[in-house]
DSSP file (Angstrom, degrees, kcal/mol; ACC not computed):
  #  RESIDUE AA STRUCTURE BP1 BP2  ACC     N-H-->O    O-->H-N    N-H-->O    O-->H-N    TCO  KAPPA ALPHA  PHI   PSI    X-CA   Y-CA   Z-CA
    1    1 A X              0   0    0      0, 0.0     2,-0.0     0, 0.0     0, 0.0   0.000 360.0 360.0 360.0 128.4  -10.4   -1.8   31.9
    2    2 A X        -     0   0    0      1,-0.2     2,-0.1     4,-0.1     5,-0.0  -0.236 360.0 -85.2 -72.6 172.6   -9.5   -2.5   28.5
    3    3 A X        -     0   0    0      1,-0.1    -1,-0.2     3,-0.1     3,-0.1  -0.345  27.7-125.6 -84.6 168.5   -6.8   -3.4   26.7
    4    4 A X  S    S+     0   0    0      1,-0.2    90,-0.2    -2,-0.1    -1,-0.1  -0.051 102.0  59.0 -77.1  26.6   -4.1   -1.2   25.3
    5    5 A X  S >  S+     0   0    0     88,-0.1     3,-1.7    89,-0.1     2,-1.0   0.563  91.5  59.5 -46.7 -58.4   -4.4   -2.2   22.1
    6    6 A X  T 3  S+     0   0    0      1,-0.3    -2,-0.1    -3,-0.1    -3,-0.1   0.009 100.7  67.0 -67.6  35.0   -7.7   -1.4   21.3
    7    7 A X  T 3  S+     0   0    0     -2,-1.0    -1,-0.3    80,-0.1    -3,-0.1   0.397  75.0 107.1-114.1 -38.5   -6.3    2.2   22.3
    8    8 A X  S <  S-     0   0    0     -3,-1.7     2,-0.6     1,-0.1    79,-0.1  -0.232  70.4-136.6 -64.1 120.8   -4.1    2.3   19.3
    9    9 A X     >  -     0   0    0      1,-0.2     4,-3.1    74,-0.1     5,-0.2  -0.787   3.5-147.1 -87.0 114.2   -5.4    4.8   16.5
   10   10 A X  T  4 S+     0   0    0     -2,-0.6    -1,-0.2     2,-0.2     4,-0.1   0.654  99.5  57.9 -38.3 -38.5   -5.1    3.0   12.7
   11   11 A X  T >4 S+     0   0    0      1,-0.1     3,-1.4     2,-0.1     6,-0.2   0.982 120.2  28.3 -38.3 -82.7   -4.4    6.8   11.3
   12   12 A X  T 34 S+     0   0    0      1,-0.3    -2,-0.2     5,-0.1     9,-0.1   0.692 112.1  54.3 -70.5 -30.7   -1.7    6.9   13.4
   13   13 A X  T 3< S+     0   0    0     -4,-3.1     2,-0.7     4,-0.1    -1,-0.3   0.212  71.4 113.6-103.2  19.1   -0.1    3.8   14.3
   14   14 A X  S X> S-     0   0    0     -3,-1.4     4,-3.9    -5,-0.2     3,-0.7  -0.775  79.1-123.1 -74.8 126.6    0.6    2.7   10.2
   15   15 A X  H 3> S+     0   0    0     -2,-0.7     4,-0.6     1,-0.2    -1,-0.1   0.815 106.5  54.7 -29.9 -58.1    4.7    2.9   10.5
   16   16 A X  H 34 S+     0   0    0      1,-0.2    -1,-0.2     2,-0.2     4,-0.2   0.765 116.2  39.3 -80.3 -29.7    5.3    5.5    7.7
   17   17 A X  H X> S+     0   0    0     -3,-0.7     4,-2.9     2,-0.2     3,-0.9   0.814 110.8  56.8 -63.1 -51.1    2.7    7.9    9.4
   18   18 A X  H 3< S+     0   0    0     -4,-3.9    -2,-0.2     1,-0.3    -3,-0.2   0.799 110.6  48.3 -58.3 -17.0    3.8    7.2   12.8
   19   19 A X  T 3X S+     0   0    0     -4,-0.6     4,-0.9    -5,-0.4    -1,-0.3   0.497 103.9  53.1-101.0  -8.1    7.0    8.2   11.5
   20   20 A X  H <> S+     0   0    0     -3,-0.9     4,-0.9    -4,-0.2     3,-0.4   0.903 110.1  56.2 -92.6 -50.3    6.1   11.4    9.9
   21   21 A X  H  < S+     0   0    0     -4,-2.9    -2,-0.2     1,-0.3    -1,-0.2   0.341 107.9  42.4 -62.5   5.7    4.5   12.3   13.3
   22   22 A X  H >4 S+     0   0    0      2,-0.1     3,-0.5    -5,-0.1    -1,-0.3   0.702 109.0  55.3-119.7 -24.8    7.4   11.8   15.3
   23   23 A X  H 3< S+     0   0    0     -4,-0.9     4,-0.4    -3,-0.4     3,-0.2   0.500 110.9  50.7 -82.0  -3.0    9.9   13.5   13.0
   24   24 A X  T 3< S+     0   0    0     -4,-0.9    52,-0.3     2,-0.2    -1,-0.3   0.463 109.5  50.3-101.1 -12.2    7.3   16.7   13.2
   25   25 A X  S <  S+     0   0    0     -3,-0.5    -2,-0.2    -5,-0.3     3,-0.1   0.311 101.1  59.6-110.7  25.4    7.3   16.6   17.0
   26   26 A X  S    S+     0   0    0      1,-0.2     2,-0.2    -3,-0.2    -1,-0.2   0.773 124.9  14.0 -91.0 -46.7   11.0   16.6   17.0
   27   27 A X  S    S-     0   0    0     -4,-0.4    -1,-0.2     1,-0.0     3,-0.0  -0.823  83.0-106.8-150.7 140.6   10.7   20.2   15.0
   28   28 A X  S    S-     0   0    0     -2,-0.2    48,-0.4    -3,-0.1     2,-0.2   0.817 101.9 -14.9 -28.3 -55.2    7.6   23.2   14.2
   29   29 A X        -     0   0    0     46,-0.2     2,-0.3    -6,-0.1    46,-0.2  -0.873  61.7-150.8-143.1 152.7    7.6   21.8   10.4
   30   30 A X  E     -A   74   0A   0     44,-1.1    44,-3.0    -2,-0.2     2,-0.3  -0.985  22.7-117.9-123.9 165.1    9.5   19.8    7.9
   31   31 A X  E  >  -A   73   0A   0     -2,-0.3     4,-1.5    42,-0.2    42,-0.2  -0.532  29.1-118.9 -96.7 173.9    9.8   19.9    4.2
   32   32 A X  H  > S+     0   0    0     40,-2.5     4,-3.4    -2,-0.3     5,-0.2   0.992 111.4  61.1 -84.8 -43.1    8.8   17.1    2.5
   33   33 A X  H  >>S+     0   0    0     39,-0.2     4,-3.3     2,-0.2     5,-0.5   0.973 110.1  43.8 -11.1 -86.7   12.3   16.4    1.0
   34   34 A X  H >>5S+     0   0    0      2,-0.2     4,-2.0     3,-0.1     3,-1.6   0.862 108.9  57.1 -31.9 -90.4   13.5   16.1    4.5
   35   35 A X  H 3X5S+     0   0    0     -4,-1.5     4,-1.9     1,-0.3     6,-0.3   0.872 112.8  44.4 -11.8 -83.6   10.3   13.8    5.5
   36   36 A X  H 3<>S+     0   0    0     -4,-3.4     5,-3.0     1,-0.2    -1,-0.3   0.854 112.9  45.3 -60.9 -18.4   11.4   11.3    2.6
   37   37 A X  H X<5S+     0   0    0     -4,-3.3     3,-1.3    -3,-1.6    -2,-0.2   0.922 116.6  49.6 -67.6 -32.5   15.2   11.1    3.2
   38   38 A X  H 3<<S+     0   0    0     -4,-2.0    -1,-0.2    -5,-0.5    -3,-0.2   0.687 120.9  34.9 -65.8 -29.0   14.4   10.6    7.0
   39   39 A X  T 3<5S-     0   0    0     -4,-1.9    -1,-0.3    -5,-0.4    -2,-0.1  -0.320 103.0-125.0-150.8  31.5   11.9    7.9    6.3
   40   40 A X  T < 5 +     0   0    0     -3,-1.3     2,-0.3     1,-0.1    -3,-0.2   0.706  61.3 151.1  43.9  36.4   13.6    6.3    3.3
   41   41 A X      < -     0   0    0     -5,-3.0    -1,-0.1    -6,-0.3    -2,-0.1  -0.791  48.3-120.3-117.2 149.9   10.0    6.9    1.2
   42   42 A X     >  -     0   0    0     -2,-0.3     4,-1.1     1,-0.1     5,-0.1  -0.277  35.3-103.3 -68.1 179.1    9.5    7.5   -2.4
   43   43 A X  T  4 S+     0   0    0      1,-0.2     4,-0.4     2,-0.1     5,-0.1   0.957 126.0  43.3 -71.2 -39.7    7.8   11.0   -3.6
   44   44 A X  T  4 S+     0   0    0      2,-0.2     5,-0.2     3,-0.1     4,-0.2   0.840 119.7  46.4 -93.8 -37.5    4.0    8.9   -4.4
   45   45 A X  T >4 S+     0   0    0      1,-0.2     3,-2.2     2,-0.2     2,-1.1   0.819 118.2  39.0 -73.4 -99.4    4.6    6.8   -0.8
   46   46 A X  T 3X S+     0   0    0     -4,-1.1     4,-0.7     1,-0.4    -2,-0.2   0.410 115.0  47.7 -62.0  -9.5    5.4    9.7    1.2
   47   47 A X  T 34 S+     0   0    0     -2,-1.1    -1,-0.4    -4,-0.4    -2,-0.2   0.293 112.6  62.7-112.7  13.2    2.7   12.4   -0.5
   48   48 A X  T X4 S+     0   0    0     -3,-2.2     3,-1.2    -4,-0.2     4,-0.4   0.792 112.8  32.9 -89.8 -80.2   -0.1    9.0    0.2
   49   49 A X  T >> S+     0   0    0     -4,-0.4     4,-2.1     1,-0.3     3,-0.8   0.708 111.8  55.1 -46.8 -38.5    0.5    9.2    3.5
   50   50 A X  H 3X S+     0   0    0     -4,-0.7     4,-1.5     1,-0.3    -1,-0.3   0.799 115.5  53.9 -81.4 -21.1    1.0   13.1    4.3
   51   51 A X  H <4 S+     0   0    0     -3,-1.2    -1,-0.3     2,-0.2     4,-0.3   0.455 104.1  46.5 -93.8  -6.2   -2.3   13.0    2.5
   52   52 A X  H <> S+     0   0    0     -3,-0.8     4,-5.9    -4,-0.4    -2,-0.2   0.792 118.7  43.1 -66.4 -63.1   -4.0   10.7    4.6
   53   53 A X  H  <>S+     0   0    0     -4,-2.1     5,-1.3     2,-0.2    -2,-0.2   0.809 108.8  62.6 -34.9 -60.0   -2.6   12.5    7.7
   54   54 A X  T ><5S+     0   0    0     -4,-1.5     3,-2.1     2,-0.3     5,-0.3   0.858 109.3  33.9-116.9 -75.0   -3.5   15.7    5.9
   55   55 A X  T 345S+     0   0    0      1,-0.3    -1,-0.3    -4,-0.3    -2,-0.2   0.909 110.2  70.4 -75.6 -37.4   -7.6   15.1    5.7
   56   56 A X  T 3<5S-     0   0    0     -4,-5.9    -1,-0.3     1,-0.1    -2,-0.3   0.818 112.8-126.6 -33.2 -33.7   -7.2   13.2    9.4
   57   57 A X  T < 5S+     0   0    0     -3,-2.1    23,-0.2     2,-0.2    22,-0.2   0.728  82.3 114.2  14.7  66.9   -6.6   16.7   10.4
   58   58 A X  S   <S+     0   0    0     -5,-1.3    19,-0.9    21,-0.2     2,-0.3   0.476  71.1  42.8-118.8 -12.6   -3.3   15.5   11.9
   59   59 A X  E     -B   76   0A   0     -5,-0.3     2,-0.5    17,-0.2    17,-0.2  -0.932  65.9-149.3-145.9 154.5   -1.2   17.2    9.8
   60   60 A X  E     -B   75   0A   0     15,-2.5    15,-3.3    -2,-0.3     2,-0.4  -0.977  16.6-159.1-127.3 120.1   -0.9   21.0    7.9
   61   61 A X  E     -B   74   0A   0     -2,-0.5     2,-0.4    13,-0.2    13,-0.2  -0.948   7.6-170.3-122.6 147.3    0.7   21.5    4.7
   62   62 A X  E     -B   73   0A   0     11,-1.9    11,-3.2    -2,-0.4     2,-0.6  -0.974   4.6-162.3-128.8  85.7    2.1   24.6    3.3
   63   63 A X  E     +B   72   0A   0     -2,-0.4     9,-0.2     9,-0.3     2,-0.2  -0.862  26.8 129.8 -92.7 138.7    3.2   25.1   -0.3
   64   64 A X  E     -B   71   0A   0      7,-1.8     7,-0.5    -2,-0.6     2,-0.2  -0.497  53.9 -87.5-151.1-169.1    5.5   27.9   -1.6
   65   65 A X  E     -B   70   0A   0      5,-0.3     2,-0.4    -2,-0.2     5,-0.2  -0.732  18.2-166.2-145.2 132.4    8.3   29.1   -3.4
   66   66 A X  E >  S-B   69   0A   0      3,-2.0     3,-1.4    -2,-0.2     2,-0.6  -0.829  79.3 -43.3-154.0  99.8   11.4   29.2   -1.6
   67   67 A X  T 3  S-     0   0    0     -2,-0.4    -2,-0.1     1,-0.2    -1,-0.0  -0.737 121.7 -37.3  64.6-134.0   13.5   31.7   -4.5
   68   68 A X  T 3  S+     0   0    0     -2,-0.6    -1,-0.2    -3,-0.2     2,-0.1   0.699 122.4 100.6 -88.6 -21.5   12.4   30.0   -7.5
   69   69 A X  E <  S- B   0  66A   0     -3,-1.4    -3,-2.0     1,-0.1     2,-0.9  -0.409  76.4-114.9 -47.8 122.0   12.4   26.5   -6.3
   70   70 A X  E     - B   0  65A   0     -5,-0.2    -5,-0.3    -2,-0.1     2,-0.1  -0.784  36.4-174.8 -55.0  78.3    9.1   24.8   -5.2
   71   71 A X  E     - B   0  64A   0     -2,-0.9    -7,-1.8    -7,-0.5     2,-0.4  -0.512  12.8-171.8 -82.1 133.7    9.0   24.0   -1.5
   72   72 A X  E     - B   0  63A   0     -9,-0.2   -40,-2.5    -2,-0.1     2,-0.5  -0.980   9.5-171.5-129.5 150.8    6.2   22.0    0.6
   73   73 A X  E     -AB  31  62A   0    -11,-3.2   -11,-1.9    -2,-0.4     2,-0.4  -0.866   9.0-149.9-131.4 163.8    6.5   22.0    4.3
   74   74 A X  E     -AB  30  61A   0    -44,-3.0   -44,-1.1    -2,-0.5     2,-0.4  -0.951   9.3-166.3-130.8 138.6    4.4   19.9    6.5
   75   75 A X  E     - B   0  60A   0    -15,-3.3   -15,-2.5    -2,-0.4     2,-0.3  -0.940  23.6-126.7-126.8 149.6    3.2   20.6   10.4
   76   76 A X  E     - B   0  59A   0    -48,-0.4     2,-0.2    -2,-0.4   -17,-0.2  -0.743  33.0-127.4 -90.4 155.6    1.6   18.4   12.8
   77   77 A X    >>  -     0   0    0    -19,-0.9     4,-3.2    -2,-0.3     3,-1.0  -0.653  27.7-103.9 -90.9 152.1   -1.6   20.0   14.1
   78   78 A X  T 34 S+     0   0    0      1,-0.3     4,-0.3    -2,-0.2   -20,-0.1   0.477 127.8  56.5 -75.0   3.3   -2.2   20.4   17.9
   79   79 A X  T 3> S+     0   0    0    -22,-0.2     4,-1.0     2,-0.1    -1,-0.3   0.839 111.2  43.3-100.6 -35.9   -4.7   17.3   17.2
   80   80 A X  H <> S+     0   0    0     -3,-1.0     4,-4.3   -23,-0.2     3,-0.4   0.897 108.2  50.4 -65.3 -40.9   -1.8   15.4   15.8
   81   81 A X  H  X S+     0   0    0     -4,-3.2     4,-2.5     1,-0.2     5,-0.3   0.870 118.6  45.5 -62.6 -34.6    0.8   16.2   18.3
   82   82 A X  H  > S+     0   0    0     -4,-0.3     4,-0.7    -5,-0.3    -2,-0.2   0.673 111.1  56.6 -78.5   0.1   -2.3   15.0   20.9
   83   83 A X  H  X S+     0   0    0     -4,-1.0     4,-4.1    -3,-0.4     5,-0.5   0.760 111.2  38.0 -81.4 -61.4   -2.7   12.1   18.5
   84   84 A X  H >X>S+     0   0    0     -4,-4.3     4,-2.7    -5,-0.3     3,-0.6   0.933 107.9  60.7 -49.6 -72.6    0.8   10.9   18.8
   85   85 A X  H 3X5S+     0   0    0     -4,-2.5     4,-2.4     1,-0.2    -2,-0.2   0.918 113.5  44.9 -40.1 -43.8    1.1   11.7   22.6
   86   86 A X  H 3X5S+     0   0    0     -4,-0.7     4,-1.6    -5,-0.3    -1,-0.2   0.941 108.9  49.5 -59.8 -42.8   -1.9    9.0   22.7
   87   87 A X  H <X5S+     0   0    0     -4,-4.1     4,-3.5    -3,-0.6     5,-0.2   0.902 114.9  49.7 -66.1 -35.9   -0.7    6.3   20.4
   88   88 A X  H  X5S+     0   0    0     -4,-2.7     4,-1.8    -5,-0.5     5,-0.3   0.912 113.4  44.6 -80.3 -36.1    2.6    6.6   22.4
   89   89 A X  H  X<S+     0   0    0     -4,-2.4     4,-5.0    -5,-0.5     5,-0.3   0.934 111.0  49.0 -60.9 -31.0    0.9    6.3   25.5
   90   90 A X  H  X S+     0   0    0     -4,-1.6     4,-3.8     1,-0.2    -2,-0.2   0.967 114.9  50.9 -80.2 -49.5   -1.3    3.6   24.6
   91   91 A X  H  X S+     0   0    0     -4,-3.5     4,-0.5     2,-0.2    -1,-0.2   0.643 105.1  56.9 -70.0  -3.1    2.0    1.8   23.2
   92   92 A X  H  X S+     0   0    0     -4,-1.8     4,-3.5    -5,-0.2     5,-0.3   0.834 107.8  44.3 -45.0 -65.2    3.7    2.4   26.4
   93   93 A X  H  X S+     0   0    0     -4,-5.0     4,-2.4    -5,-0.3     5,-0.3   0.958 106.2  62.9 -74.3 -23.4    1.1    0.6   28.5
   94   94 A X  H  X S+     0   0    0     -4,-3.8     4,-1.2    -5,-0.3    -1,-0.2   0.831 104.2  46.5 -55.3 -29.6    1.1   -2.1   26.0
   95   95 A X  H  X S+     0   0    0     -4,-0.5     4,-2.5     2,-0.2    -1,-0.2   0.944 112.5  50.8 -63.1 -46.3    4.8   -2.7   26.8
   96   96 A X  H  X S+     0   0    0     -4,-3.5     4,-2.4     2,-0.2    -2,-0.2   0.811 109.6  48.4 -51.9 -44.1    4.1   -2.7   30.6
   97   97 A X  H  X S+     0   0    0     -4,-2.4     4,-0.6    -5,-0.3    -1,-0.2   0.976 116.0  43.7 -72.2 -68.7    1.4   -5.0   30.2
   98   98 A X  H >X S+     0   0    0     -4,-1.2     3,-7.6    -5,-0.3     4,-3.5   0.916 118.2  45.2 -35.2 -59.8    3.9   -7.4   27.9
   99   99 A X  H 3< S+     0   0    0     -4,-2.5    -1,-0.2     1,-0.3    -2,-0.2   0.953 117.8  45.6 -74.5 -47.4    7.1   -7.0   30.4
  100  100 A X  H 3< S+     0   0    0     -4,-2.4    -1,-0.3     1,-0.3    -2,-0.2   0.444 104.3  53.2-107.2  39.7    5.1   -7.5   33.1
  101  101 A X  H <<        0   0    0     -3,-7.6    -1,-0.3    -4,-0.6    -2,-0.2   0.754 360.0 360.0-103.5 -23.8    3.0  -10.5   32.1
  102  102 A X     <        0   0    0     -4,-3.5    -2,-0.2    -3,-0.0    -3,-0.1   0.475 360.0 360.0 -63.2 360.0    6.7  -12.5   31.3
């Protein structure tokens, strides 16, 4: 068996990504406003990443008009939401392994 590290997806498991993916599997979408106050990012950090994400196919983004105002909203794809649910398992057993080698 291997370890649970070498489980851990580099897409997913950069912090600011990992974090865009768990604040979209809290909710259907967020707008990317939201996304950077939630995760403390500038506009160029936070449109890096969703654009990483974005060509992973981990992530769907949606720009529109919302009245005259410019909106962009961002969705995890049903590979991202299984992308997360894997990195979080894989860092699960990685705890288990830790807790129960101390």
């Amino acid at each position: 068996m291997s370890h649970p590290a070498l489980r851990l997806d580099d897409t997913v498991h950069q912090r600011v990504r990992l974090g865009i993916l768990a604040v979209l599997s809290e909710a259907k979408r967020a707008d990317f406003s939201y996304l950077r106050e939630a995760l403390n990012l500038t506009d160029g950090n936070l449109s890096r990443h969703i654009q990483v994400l974005e060509e992973a196919g981990l992530v769907r983004v949606e720009k529109g008009f919302e009245g005259r105002r410019p909106r962009t909203w961002v969705e995890a794809t049903r590979r991202g939401r299984d992308a997360l649910q894997a990195e979080l398992g894989a860092l699960r057993d990685l705890i288990s392994r830790v807790d129960h080698a101390g």
